[in-house]
N, CA, C and O atoms as a CHARMM CRD file, in Angstrom:
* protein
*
  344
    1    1 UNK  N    -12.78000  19.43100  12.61300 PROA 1      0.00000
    2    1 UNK  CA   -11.93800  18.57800  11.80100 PROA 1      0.00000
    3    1 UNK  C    -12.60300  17.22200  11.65900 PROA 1      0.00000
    4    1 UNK  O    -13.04100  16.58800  12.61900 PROA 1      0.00000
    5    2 UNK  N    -12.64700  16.83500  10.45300 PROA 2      0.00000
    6    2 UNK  CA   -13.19100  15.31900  10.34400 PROA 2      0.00000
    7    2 UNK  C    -12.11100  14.11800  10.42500 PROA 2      0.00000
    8    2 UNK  O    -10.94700  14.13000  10.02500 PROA 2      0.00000
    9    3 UNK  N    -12.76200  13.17200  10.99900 PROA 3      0.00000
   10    3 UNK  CA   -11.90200  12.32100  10.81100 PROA 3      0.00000
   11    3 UNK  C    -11.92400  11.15500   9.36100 PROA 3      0.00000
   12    3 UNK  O    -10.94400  10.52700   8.96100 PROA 3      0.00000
   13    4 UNK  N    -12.91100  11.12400   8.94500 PROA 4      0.00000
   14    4 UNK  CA   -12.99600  10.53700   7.80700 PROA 4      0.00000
   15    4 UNK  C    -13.93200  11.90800   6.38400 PROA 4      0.00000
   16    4 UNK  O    -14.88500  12.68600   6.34700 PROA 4      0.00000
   17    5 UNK  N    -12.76600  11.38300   5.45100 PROA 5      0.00000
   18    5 UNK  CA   -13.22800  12.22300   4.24000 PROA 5      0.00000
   19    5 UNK  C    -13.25200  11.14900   3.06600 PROA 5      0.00000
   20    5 UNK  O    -12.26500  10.41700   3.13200 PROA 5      0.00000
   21    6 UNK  N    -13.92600  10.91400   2.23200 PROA 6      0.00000
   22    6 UNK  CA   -13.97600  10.09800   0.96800 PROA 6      0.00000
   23    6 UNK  C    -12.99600  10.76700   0.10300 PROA 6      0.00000
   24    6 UNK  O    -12.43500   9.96500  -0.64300 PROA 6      0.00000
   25    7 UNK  N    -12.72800  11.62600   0.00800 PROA 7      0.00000
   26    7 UNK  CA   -11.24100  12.05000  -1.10200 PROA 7      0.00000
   27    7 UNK  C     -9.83900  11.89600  -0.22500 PROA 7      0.00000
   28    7 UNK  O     -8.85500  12.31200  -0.83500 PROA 7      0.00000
   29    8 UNK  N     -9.65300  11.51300   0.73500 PROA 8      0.00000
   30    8 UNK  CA    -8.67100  10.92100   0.93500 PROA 8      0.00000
   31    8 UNK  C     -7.18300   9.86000   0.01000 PROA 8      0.00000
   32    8 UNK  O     -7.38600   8.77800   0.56200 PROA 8      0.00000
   33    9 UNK  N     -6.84700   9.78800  -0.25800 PROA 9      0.00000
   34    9 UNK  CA    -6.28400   8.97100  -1.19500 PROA 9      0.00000
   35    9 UNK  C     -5.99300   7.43800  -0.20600 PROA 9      0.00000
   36    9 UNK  O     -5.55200   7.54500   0.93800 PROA 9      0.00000
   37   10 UNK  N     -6.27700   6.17400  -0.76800 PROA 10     0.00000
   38   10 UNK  CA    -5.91100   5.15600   0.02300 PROA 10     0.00000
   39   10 UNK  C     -4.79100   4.44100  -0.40100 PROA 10     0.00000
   40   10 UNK  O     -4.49200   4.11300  -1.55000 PROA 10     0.00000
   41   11 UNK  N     -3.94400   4.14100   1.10900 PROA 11     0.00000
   42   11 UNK  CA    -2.69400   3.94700   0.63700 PROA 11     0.00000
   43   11 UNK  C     -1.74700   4.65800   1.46700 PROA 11     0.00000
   44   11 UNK  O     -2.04600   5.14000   2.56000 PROA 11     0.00000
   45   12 UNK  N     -0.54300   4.72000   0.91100 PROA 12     0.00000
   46   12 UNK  CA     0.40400   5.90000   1.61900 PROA 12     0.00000
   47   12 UNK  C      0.28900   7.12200   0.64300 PROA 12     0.00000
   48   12 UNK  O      0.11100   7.01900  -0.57000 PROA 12     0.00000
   49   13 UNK  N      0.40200   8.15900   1.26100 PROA 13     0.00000
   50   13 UNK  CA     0.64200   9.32800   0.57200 PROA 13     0.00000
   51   13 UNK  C      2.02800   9.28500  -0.75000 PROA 13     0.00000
   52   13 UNK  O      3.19100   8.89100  -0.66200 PROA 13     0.00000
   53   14 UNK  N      1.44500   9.73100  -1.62300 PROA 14     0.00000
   54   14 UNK  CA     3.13200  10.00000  -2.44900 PROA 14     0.00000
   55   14 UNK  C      4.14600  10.41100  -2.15600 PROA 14     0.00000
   56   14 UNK  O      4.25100  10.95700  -1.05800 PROA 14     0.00000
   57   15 UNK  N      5.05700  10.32600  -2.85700 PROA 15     0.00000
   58   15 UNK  CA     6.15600  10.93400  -2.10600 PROA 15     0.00000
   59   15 UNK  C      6.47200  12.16200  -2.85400 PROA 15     0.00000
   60   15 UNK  O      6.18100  12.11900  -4.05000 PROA 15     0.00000
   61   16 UNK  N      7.11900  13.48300  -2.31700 PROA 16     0.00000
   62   16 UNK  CA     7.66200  14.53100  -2.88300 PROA 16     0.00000
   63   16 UNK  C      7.79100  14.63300  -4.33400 PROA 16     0.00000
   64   16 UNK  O      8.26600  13.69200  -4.97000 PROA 16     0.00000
   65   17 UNK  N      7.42400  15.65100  -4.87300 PROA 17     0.00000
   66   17 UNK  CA     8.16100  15.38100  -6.52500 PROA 17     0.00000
   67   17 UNK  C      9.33200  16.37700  -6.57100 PROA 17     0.00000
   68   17 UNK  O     10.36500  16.12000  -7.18900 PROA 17     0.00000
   69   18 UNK  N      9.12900  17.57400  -5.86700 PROA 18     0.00000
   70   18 UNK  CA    10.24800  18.30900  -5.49000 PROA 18     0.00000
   71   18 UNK  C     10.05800  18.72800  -4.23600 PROA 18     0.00000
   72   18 UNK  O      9.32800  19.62300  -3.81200 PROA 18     0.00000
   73   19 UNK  N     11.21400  17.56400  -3.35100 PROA 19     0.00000
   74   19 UNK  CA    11.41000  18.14300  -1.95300 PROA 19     0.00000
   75   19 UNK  C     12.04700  19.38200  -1.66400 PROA 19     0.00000
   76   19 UNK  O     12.32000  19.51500  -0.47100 PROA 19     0.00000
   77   20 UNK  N     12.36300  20.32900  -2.41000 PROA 20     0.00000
   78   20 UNK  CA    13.29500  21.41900  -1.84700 PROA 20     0.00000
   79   20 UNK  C     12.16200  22.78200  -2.17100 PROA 20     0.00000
   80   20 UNK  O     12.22100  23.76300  -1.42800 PROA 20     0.00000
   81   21 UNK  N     11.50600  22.75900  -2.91900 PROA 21     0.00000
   82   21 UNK  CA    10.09100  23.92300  -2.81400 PROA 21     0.00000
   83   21 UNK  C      9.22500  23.17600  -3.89400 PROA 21     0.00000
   84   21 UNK  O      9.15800  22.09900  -4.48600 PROA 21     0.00000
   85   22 UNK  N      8.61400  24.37200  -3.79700 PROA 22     0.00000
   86   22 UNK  CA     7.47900  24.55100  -5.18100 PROA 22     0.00000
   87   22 UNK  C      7.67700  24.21000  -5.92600 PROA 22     0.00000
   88   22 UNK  O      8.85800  24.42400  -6.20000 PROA 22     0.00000
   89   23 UNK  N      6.93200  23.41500  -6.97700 PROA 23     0.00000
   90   23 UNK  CA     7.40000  22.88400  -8.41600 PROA 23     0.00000
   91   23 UNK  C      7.41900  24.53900  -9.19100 PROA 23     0.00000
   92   23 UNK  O      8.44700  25.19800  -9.34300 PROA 23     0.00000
   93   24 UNK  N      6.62500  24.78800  -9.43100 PROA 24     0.00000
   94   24 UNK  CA     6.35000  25.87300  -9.87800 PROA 24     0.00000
   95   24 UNK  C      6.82000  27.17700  -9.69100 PROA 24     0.00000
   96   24 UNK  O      7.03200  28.04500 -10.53800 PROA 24     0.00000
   97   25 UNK  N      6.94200  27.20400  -8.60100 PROA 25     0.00000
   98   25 UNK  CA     8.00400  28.82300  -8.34200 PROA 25     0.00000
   99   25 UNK  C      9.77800  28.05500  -8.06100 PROA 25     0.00000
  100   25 UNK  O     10.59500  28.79300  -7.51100 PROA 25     0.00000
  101   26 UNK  N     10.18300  26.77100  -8.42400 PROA 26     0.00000
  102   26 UNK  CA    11.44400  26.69500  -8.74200 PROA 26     0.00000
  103   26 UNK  C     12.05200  26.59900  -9.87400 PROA 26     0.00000
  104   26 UNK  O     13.21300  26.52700 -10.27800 PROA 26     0.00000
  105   27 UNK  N     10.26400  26.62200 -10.59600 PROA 27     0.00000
  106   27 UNK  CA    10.75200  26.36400 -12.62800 PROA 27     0.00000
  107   27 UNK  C     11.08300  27.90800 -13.05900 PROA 27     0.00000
  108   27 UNK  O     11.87100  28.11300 -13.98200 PROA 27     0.00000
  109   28 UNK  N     10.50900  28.89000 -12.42400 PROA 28     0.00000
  110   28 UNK  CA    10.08200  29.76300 -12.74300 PROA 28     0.00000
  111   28 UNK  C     10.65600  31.23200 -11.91600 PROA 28     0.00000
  112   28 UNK  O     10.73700  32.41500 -12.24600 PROA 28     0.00000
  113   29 UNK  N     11.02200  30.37200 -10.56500 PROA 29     0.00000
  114   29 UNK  CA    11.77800  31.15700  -9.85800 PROA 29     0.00000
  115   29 UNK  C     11.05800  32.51900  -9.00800 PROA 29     0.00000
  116   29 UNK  O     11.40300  33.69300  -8.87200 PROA 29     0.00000
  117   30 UNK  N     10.31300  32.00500  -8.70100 PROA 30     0.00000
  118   30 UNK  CA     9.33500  32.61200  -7.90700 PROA 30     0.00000
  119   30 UNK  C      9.26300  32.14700  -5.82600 PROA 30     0.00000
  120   30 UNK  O      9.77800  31.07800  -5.49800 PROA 30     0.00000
  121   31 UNK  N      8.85800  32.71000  -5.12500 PROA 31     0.00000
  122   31 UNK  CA     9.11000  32.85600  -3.89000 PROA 31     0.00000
  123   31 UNK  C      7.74800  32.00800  -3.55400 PROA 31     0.00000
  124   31 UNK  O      6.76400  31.91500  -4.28800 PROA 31     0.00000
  125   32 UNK  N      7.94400  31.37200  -2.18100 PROA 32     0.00000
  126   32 UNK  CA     6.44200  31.02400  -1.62100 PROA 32     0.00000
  127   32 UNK  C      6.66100  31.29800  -0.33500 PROA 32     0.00000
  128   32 UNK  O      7.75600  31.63200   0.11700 PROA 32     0.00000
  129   33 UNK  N      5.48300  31.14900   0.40000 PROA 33     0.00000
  130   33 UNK  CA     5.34800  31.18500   1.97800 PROA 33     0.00000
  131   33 UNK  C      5.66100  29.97000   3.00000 PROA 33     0.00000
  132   33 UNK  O      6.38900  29.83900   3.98400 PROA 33     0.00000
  133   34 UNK  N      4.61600  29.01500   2.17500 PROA 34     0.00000
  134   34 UNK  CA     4.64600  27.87700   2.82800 PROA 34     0.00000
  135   34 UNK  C      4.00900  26.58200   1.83200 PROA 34     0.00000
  136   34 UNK  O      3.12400  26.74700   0.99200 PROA 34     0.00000
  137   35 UNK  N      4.57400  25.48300   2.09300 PROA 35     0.00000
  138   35 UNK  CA     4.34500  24.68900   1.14100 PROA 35     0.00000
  139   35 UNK  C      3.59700  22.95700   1.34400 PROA 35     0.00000
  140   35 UNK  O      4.06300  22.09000   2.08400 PROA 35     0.00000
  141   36 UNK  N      2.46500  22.82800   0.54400 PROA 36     0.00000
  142   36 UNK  CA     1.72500  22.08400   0.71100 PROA 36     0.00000
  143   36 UNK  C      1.93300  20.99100  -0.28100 PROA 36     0.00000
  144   36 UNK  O      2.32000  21.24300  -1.42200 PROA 36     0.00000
  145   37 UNK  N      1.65800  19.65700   0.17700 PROA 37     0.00000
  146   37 UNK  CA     1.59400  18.16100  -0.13000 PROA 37     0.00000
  147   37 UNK  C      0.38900  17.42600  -0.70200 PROA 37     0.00000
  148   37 UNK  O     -0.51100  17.06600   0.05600 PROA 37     0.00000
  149   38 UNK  N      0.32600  17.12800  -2.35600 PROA 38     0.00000
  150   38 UNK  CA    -0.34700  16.52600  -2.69500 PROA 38     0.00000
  151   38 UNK  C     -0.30500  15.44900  -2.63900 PROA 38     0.00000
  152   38 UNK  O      0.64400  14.77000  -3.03200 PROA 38     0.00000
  153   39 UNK  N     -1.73300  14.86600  -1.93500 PROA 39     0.00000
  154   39 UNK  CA    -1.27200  13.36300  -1.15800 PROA 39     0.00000
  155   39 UNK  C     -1.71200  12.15000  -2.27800 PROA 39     0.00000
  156   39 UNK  O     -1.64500  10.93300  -2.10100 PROA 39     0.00000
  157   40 UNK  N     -2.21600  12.93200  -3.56900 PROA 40     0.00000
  158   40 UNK  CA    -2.67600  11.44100  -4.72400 PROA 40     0.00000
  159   40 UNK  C     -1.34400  11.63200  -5.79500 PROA 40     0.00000
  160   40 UNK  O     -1.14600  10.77600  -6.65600 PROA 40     0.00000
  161   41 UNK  N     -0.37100  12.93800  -5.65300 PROA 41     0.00000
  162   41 UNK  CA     0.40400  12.27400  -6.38000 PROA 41     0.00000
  163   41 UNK  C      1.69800  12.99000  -6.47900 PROA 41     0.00000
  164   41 UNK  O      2.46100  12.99100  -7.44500 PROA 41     0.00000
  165   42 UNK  N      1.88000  13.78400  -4.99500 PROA 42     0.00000
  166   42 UNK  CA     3.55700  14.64500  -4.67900 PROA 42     0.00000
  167   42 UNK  C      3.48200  15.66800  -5.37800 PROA 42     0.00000
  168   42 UNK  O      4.60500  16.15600  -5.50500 PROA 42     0.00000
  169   43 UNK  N      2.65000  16.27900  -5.93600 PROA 43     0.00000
  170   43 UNK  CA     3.12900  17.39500  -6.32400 PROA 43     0.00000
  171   43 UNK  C      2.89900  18.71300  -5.14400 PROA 43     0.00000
  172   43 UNK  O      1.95600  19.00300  -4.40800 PROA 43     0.00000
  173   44 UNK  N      3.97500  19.19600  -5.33200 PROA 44     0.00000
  174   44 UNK  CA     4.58800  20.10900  -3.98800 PROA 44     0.00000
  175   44 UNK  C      4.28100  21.86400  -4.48000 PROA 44     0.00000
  176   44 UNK  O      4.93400  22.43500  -5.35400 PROA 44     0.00000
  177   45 UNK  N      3.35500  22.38100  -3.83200 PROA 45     0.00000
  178   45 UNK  CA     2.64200  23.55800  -4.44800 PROA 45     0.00000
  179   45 UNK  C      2.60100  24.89100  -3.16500 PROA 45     0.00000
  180   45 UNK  O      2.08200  24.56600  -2.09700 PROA 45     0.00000
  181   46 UNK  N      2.98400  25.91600  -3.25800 PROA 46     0.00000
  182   46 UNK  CA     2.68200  26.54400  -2.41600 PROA 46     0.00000
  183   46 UNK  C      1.53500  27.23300  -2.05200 PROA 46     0.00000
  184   46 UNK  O      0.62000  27.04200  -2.85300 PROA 46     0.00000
  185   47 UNK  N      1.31100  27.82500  -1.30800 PROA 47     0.00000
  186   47 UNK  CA     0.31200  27.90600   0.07200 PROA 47     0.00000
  187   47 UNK  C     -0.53900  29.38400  -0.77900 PROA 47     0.00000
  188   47 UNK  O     -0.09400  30.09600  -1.68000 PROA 47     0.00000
  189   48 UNK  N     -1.90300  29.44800  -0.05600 PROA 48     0.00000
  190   48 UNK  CA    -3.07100  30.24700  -0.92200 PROA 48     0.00000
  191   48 UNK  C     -1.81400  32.25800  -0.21500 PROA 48     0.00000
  192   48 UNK  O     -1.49500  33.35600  -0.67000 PROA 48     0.00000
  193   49 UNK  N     -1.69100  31.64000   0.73200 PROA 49     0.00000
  194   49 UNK  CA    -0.50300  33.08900   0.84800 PROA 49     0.00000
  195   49 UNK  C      0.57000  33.56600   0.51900 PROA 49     0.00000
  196   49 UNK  O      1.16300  34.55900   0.94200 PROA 49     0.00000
  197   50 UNK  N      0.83800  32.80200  -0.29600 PROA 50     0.00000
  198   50 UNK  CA     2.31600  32.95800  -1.34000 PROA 50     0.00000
  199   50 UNK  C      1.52500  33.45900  -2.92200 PROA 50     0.00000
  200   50 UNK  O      0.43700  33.30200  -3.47700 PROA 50     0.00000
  201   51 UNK  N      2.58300  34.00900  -3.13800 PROA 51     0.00000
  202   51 UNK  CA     1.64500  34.75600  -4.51600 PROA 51     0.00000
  203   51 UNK  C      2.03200  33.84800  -5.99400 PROA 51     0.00000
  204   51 UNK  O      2.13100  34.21000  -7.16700 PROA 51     0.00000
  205   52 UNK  N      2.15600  32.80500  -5.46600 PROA 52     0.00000
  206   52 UNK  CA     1.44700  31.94400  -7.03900 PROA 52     0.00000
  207   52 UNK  C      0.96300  30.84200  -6.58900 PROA 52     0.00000
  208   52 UNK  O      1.48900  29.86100  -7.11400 PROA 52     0.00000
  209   53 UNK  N      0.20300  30.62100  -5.85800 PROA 53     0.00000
  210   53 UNK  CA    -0.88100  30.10300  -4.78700 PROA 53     0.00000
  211   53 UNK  C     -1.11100  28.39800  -5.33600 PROA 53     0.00000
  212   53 UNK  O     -2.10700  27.75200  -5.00900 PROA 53     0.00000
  213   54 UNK  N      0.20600  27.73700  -6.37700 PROA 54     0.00000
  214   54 UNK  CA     0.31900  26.61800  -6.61100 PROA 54     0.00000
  215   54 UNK  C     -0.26400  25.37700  -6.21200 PROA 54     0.00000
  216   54 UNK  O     -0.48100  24.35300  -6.86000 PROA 54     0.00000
  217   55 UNK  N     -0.51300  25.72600  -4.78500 PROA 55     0.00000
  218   55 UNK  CA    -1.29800  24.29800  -4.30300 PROA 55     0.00000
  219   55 UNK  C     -2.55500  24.29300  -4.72300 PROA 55     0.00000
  220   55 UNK  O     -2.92200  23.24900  -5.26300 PROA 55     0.00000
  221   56 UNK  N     -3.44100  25.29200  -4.61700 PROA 56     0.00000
  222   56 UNK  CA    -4.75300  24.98500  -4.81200 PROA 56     0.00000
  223   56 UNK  C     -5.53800  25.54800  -6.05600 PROA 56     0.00000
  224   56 UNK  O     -6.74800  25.71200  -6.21000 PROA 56     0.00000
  225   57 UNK  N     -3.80000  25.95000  -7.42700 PROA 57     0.00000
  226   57 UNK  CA    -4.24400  25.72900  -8.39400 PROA 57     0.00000
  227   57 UNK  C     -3.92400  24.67200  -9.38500 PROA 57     0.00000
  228   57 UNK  O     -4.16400  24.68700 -10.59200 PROA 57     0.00000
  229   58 UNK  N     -3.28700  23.66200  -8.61000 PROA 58     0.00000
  230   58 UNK  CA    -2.89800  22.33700  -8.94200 PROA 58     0.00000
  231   58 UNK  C     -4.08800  21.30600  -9.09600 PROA 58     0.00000
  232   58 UNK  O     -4.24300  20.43600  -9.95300 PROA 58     0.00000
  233   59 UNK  N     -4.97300  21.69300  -7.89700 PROA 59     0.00000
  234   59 UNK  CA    -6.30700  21.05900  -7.73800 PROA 59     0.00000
  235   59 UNK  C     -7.18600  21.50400  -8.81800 PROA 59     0.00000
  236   59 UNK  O     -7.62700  20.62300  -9.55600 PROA 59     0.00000
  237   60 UNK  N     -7.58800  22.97500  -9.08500 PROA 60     0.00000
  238   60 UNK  CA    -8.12100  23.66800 -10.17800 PROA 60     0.00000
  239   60 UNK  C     -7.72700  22.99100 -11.55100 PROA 60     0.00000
  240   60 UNK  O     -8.48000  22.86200 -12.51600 PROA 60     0.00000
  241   61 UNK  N     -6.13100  22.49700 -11.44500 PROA 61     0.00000
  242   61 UNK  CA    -5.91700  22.22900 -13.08100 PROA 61     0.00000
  243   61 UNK  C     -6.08400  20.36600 -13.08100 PROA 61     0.00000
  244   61 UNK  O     -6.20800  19.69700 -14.10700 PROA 61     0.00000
  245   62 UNK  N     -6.05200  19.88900 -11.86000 PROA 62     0.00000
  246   62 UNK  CA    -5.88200  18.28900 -11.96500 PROA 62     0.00000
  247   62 UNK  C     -7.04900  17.48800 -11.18800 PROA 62     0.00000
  248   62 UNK  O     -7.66700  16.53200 -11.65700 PROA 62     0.00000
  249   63 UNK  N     -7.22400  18.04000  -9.95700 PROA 63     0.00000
  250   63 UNK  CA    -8.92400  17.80000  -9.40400 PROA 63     0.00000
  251   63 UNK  C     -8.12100  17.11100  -7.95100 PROA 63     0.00000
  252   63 UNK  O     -8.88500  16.68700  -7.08300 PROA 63     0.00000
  253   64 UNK  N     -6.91700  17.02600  -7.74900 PROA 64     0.00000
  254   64 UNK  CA    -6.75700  15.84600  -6.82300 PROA 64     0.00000
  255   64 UNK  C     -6.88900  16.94300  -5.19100 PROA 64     0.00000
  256   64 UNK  O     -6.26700  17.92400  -4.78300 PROA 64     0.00000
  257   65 UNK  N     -8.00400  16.13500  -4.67200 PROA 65     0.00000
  258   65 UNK  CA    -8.42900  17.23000  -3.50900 PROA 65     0.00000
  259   65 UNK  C     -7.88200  17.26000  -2.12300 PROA 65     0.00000
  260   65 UNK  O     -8.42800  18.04700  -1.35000 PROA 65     0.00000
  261   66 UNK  N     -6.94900  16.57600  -1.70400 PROA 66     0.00000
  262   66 UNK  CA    -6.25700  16.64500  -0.68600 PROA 66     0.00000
  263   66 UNK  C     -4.82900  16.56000  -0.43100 PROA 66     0.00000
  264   66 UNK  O     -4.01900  15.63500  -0.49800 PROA 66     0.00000
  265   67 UNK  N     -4.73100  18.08200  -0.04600 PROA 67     0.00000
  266   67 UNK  CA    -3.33500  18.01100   0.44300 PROA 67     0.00000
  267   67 UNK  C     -3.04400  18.42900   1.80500 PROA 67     0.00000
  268   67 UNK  O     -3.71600  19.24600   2.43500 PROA 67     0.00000
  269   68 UNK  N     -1.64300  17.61700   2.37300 PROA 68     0.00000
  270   68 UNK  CA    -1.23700  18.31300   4.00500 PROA 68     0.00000
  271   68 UNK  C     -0.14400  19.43400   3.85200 PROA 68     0.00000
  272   68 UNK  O      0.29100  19.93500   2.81600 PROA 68     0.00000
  273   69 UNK  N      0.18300  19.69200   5.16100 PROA 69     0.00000
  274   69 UNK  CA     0.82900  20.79400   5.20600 PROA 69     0.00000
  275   69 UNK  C      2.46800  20.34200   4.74400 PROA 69     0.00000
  276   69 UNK  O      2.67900  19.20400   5.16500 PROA 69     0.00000
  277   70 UNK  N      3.45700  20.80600   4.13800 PROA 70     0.00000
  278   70 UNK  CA     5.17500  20.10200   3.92500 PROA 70     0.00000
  279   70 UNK  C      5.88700  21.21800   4.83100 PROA 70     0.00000
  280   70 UNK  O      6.98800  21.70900   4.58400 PROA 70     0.00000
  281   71 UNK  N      5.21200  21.47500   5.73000 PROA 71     0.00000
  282   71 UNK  CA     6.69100  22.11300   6.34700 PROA 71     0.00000
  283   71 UNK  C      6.65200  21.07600   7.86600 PROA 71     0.00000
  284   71 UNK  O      5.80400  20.41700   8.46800 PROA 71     0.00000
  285   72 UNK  N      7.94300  21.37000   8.00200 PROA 72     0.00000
  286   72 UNK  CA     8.21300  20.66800   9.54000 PROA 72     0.00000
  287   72 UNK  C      8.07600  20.75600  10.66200 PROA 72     0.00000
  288   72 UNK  O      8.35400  21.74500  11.34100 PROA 72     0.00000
  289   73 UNK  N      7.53000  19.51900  11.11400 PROA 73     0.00000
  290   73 UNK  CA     6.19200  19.24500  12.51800 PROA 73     0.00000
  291   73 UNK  C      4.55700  19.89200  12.09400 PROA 73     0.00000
  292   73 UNK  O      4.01100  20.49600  13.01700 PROA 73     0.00000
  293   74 UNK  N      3.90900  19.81000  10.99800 PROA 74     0.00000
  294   74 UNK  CA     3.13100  19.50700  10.58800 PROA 74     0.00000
  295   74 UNK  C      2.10900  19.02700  10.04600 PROA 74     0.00000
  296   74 UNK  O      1.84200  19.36900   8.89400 PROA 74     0.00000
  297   75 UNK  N      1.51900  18.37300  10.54600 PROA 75     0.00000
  298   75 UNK  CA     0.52600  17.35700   9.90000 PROA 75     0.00000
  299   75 UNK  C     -1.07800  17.47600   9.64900 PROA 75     0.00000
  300   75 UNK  O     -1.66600  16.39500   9.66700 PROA 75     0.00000
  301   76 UNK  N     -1.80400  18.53900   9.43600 PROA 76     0.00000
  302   76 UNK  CA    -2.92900  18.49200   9.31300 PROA 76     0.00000
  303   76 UNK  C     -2.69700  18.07200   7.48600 PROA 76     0.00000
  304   76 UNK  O     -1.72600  17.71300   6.82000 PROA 76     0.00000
  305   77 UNK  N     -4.06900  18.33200   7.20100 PROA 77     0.00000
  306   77 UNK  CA    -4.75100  18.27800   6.42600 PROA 77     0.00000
  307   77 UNK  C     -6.31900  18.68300   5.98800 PROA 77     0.00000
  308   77 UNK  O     -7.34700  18.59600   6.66000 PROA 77     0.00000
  309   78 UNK  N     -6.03500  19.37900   3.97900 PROA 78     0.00000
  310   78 UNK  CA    -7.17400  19.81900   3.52800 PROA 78     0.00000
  311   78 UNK  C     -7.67000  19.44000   2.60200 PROA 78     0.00000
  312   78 UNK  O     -6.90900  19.04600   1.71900 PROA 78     0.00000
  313   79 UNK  N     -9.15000  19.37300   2.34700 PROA 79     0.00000
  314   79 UNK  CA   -10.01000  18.65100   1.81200 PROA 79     0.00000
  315   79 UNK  C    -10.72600  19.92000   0.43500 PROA 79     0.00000
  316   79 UNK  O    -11.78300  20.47400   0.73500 PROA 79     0.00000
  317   80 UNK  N    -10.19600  20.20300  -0.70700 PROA 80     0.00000
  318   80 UNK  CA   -10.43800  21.24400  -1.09600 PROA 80     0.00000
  319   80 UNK  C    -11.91200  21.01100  -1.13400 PROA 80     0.00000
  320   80 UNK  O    -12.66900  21.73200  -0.48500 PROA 80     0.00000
  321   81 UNK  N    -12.31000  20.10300  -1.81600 PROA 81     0.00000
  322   81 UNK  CA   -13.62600  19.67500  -2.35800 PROA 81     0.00000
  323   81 UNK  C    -14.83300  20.08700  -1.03800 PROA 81     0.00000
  324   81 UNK  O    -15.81700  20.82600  -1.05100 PROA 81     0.00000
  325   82 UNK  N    -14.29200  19.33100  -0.08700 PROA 82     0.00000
  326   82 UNK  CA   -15.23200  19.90900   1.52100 PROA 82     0.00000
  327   82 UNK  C    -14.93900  20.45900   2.46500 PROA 82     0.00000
  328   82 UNK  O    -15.07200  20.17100   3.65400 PROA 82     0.00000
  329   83 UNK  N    -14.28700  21.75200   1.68100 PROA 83     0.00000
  330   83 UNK  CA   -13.59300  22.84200   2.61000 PROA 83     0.00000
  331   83 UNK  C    -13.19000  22.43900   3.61500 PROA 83     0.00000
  332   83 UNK  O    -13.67500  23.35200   4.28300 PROA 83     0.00000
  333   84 UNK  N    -12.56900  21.67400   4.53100 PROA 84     0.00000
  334   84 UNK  CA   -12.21500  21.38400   5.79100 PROA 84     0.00000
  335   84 UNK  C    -11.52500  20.55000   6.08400 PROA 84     0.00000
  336   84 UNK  O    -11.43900  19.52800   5.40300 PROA 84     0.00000
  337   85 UNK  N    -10.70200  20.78200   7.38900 PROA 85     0.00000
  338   85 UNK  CA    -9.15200  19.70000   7.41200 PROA 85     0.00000
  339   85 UNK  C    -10.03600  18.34800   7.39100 PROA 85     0.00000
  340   85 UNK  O    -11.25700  18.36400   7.54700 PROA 85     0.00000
  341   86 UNK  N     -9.28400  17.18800   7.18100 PROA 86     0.00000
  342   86 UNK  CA    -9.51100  16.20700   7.10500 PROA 86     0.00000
  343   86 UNK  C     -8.81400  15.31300   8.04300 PROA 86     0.00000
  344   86 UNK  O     -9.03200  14.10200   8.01800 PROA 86     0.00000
């Protein structure tokens, strides 16, 4: 795990854009596993094991490369760009 990554966002993290799931599987009504935190700008995406894998095709469609984990007592973090928690 690194402790410093340059895609970090500086600052505080955003806040939620939808705290209650997935943006995307609540428009659409779809299920997730587990749900991840985009830290440049809240958008709330689920996990590469949920089958509309939202978080890390949020990055694919917008570029923003780090998100942590949103479920509770969790705090790592991933660095899509340099594969590895941050």
């Amino acid at each position: 795990m690194s402790d410093e990554c340059e895609h970090v966002p500086a600052g505080e993290p955003a806040l939620a854009r939808t705290p209650d799931g997935c943006e995307e599987c609540l428009a659409g009504g779809g299920r997730w596993v587990h749900l991840r935190l985009c830290l440049a700008c809240g958008h709330v995406g689920c996990c590469d094991d949920s089958p509309g894998r939202h978080a890390g095709g949020h990055f694919a469609e917008v570029g923003h490369p780090v998100i942590r984990s949103f479920e509770p007592g969790e705090e790592w973090r991933w660095c899509f760009i340099d594969q590895q928690m941050v």
